[in-house]
C-alpha positions in Angstrom: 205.8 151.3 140.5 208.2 152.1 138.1 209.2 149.6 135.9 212.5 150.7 134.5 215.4 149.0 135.5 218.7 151.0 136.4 222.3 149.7 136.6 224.4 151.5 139.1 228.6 151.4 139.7 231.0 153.4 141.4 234.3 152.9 142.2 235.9 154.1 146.3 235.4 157.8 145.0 232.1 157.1 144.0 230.7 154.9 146.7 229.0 156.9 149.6 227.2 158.4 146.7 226.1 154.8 144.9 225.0 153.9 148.3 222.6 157.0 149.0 221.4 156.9 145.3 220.4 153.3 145.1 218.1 153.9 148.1 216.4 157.1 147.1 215.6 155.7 143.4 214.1 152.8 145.1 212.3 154.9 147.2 211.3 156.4 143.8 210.0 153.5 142.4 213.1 152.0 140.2 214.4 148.5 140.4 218.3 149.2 140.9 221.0 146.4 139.7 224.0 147.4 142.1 227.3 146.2 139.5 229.7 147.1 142.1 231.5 148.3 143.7 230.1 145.9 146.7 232.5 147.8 149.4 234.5 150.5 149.9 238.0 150.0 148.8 240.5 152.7 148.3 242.3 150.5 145.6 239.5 149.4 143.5 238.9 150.8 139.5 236.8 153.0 138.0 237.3 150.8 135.0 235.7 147.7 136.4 232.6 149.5 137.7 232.4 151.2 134.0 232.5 147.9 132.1 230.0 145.8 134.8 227.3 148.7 133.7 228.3 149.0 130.0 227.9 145.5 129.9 224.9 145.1 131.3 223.1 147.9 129.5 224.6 146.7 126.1 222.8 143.8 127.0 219.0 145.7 127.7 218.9 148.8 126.2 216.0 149.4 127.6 217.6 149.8 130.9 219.6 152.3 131.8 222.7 153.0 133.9 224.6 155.8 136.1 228.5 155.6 137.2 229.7 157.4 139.7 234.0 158.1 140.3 235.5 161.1 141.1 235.5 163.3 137.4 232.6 161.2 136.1 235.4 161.5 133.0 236.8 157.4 133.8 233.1 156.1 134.1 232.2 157.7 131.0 234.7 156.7 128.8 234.8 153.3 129.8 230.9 152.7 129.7 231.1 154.4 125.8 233.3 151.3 124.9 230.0 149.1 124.7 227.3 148.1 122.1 224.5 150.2 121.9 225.7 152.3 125.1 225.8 156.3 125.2 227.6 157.6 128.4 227.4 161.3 129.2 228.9 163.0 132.1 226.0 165.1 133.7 227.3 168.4 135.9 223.8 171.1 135.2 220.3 170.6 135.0 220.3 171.6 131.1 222.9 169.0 130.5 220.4 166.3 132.2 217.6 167.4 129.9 219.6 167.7 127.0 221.7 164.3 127.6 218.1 163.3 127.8 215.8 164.6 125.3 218.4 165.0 122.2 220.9 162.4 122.4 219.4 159.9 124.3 222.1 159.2 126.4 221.1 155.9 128.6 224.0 156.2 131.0 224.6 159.0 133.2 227.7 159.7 134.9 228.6 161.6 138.0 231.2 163.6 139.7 231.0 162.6 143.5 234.3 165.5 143.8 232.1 167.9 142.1 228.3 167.5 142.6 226.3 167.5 146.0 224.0 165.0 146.7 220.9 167.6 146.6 222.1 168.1 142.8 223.3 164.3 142.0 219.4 163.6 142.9 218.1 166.7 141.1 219.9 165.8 137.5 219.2 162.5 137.5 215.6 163.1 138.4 215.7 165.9 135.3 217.7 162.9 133.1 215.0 159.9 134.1 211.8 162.4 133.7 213.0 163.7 130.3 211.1 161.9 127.4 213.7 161.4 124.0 212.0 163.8 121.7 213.0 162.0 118.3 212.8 163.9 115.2 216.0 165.8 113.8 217.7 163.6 117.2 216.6 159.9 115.6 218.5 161.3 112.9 221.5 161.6 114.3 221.4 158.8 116.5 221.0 156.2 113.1 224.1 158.0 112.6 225.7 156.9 115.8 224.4 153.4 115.6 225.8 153.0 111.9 229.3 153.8 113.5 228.8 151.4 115.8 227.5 148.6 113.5 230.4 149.9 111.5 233.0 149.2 114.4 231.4 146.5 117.0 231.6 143.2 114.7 
């Protein structure tokens, strides 16, 4: 059993995809947090879905999160408003590892318009597998986090 916790939102454009995902990573092992949205409705947010998981990771950082909408762009930018919380919008393999391994991203974000489930599953398996390597990267996240102490009072 796997004991990291994930925090998973999409907005209408996003939720067939939420659905499937939260299934198949518990089938992996994961304890999911579903923030939403809770049905499919063709006038809901991407916003809302974006701040439910940036506010819950920005509350455990040792969690982390994925946001599914249509671009993945909305999610992401939204999520990148919180505390402590780096959103990247994941489209290849090497942008899994990389999001990954050198910046540590902790919140992954999807394009349900432009990624298949087969390759949804395969970058976030590539994105949850991926160990943060540290070094040179610690670096330049203290970097980030000084902005942040800098600008979230």
């Amino acid at each position: 059993m796997n004991t990291l916790t994930i925090h998973i939102g999409a907005d209408h454009r996003g939720f067939t995809s939420k659905e499937l995902l939260k299934e198949w990573l518990r089938k992996q092992g994961y304890e999911v947090i579903d923030k939403g949205a809770k049905k499919l409705a063709q006038d809901d947010d991407y916003p809302d879905f974006g701040v439910a998981v940036g506010e819950a990771l920005s509350k455990d950082l040792r969690s982390r999160g994925i946001l599914i909408c249509g671009s993945s762009l909305g999610v992401c930018v939204t999520a990148n408003k919180f505390k402590g919380v780096r959103a990247g919008s994941l489209t290849t393999l090497f942008e899994a590892e990389h999001a990954a391994g050198s910046d540590a991203i902790n919140v992954a974000c999807l394009s349900s318009n432009q990624t298949s489930m087969t390759m949804m599953k395969k970058i976030l398996s590539k994105w949850l597998e991926t160990e943060f390597e540290g070094g040179h990267h610690l670096r330049r996240i203290k970097k980030i986090e000084k902005i942040e102490k800098k600008n979230f009072k």
